[in-house]
N, C-alpha and C positions, 0 to 999 in steps of 0.2 A: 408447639409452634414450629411451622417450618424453618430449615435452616438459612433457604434464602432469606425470609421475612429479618431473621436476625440481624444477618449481615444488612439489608439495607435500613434497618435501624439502627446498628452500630454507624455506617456509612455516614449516615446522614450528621454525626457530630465532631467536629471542629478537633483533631489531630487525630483521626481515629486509622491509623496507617492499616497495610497488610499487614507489618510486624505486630502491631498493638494486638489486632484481634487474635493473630497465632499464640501469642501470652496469655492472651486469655483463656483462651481455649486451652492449652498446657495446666492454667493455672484448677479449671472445673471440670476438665476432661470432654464434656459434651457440649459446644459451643449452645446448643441447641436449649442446653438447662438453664444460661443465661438469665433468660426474663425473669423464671421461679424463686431464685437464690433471693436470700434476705441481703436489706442492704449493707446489715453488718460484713456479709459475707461478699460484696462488693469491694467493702471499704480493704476487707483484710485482702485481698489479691495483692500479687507480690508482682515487682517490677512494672506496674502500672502508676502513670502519673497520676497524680489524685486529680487535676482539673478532671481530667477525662471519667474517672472516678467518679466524681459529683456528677460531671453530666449525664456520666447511664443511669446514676439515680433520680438525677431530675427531669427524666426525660420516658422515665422506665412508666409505659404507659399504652394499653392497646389503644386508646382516642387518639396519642399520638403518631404511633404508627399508620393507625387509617386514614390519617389526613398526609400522611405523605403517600401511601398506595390511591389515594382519591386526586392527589394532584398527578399523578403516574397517569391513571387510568385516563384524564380529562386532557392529556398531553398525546395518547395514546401510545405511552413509553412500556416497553413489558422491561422484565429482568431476570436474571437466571444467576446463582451462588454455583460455586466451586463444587458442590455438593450435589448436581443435578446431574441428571443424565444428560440433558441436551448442552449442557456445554462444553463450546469446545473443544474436541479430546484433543488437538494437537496443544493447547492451552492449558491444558489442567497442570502440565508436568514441567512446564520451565520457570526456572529462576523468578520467587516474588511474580505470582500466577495472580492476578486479579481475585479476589475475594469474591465480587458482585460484577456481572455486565448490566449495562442498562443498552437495549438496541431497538430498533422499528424495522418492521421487514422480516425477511424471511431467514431463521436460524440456522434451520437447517445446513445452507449450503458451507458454514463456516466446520462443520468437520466430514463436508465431501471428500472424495477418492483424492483428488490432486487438487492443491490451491498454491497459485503462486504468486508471490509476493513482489510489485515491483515498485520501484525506487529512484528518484534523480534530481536533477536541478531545479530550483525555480524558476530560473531563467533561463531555460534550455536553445542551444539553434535547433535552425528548422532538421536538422540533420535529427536530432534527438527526438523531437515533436513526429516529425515520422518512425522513427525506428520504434520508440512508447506505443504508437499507433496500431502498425504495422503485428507487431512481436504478439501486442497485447490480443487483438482481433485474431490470430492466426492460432493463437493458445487458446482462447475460446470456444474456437470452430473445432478444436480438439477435444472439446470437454471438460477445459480446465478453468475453475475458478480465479479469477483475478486480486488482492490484495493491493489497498495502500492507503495515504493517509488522506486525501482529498483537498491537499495542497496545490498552490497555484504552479503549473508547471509539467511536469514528470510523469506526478500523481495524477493530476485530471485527465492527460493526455492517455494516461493507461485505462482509468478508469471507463474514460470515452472509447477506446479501442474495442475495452473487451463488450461491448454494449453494442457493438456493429458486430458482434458472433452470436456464438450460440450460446453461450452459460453468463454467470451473473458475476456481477462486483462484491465486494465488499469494504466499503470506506469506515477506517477505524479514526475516529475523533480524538484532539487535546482539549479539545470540549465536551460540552455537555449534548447529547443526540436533539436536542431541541435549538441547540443554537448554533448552526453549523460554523464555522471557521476556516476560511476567512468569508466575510460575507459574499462576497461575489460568485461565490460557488456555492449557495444555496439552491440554486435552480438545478445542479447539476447533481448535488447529496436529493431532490426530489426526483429527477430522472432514474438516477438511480433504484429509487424505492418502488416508483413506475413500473421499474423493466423486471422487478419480481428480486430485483439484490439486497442488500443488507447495509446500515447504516449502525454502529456500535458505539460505545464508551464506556470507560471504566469510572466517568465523572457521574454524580446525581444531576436531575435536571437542578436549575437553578444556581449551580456552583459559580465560583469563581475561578475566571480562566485565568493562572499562573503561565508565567513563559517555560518554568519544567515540565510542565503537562507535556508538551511536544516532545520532545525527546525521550521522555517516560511512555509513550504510547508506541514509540517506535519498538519496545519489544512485546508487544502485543502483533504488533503487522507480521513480523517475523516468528511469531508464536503460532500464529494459528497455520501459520504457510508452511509450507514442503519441502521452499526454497527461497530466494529473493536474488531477482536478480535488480542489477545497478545500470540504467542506460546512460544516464549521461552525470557527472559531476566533480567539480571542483577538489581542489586536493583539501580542501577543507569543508567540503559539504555537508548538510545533517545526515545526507543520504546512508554517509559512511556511519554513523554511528546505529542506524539497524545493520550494518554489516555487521557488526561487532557482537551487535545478540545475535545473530543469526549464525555466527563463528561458535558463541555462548552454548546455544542449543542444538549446535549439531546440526544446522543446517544447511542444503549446500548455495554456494554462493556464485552466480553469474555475472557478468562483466560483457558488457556491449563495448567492444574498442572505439576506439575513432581516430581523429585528426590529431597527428603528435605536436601541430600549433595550437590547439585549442586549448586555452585554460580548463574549457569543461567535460576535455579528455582524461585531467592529469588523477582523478580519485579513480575512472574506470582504470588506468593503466597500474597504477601503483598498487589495489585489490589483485590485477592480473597477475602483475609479479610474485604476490604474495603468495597466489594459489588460485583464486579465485578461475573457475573455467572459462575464458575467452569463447565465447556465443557467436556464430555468423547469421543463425537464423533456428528454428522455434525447431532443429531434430536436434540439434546440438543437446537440447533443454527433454526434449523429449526422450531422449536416449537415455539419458541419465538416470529416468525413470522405468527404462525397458517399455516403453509407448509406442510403439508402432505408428506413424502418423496415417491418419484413416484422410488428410486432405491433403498430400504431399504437394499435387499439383501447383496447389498454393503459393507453398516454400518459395520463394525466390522465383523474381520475374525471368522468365525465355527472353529477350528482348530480341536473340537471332531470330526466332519464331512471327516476330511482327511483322506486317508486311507495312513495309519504310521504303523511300525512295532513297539510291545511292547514296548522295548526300548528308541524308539524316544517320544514316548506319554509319557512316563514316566517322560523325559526332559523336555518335553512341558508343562506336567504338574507341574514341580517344577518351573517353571519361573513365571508361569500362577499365583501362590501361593504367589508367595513372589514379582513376580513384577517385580524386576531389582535386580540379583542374580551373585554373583560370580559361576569361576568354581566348587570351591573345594564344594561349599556349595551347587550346582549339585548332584555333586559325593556322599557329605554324604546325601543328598535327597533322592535317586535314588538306593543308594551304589550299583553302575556304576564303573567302572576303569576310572580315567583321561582319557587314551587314548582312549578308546570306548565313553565317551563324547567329547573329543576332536572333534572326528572324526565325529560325527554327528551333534557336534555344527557347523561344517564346512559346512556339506552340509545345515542345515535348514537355514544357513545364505544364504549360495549359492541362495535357493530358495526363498529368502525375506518371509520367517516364522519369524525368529528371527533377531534382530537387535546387533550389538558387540557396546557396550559402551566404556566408558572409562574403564580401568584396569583393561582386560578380564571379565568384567561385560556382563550380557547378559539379551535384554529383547524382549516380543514378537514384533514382527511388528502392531502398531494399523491397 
């Protein structure tokens, strides 16, 4: 019997961890001899709990097995063990490495040339919502695989970016690949599968979604990636805890700055101090990898290069200066009239030049 079939037979039984099955497998040498052993030779395995115990006895059964590969198949879920060629190779080798994936979509691209990993708040400003966007799309049109978890927020906002380039997502699940989480991003884990990307989980279909799952999936997102970077989040965000596997396995860790009043600056700044590389735009990221960027043009808007009436350049230029800028402080810039800036902050927004912050703050579009 193959050795995925194994593990998703082990899988399928109620405390049946990584650690249990690497026990077992120490304990008969060839995970794979499993189903053949007498039950006596069950029973005697050493450091295994007996519930678990009984149940590969009670369960030790190819009718059993085929009805969970025929509910697989009728869900149109595949699966791939630790044991397989097509998984994952940045995955195989880090810390407590998933035993079994279950995914839909295309496998492949999860051990492509370059995948990167990104990460942030649920509740991101629009500062963040673009920069996810932006970062994400620009990495793409380079050839690089995108990673994350398919959370409200961060996560969507990247997964959507890299989906307006040229290469594919991949959303790793605290669920099961059949019942996406949270709901309202179901349309979006479909899009995804649409646009040729990858949908995964280390859960069987049917399981029950635990609140550990999520933070136990975060080293999987930072498993399979190259790198991960951090756009936007809180000095206590979950985001920071894939920093930590990503520190774990060695790999490298980016940091989008921001606004030093924003609470949702304070995990990107605190990462930065620590080491993490401070990012202004996707050569920063590229470099790192010795990538040459084949769309440079791209990189970061010319805005001198627009053709703008005195007035609006004048705006542009005070945002440009100070960064992330109130109205009034436009106006004594500029010394513009409120409503003559009003009226232009309107359209460069219209045009995605300029981004509206919190508390009519205003900054350019990266």
């Amino acid at each position: 019997m193959e050795s995925k079939d194994i593990y998703l037979w082990l899988k399928s039984m109620t405390g049946m961890t990584n650690r249990v099955i690497e026990n077992i497998a120490k304990n008969i040498g060839d995970i794979e001899n499993l189903f053949d052993i007498s039950d006596k030779e069950i029973y005697n395995l050493e450091n295994i709990n007996l519930n678990i115990k009984e149940n590969i006895v009670k369960y030790k059964s190819h009718s059993y097995l085929d009805n969970i590969k025929e509910e697989l198949y009728k869900k149109d879920v595949k699966y791939v063990s630790i044991a397989d060629k097509d998984y994952p190779s940045n995955l195989k080798y880090i810390h407590n490495a998933p035993k079994l994936l279950f995914y839909k979509g295309n496998l492949s691209i999860a051990s492509s040339d370059l995948k990167i990993a990104m990460v942030g708040s649920r509740k991101p400003t629009a500062y963040g919502i673009n920069s996810a966007k932006t970062i994400s799309k620009q990495l793409s049109n380079e050839g690089v695989n995108i990673i994350s978890g398919l959370a409200i927020g961060i996560d969507s906002y990247s997964h959507e970016g890299c989906m307006l380039g040229n290469s594919k997502t991949i959303a790793v699940f605290g669920s099961s690949v059949d019942n996406p989480l949270p709901r309202k991003n179901v349309n979006l884990s479909n899009k995804i599968l649409d646009n040729g990307g990858l949908i995964l989980s280390e859960y069987n279909i049917n399981s029950v979604v635990i609140p550990s799952n999520f933070p136990s999936r975060n080293r999987i997102i930072s498993g399979i990636s190259d790198g991960v970077i951090v756009v936007e989040a809180a000095s206590k965000s979950g985001a920071l805890i894939t920093v930590e596997f990503a520190l774990e396995q060695g790999k490298n860790v980016f940091a989008v700055p921001g606004n030093i009043n924003s609470e949702m600056s304070r995990g990107c700044h605190k990462i930065i101090k620590e080491g993490a590389k401070l990012i202004e735009n996707t050569e920063d990221i590229l470099n790192e990898y010795n990538i040459i960027s084949i769309n440079s043009e791209e990189i970061g808007k010319n805005y001198d290069n627009i053709e703008l009436n005195a007035q609006t350049i004048k705006i542009i230029e005070a945002i440009k200066h100070e960064g992330c800028v109130n109205i009034d402080s436009i106006c004594d810039y500029t010394g513009l009239g409120i409503k003559s800036v009003n009226a232009i902050l309107g359209e460069l927004t219209l045009n995605d030049i300029v981004l509206e912050l919190n508390n009519k703050t205003y900054s350019l579009n990266v």
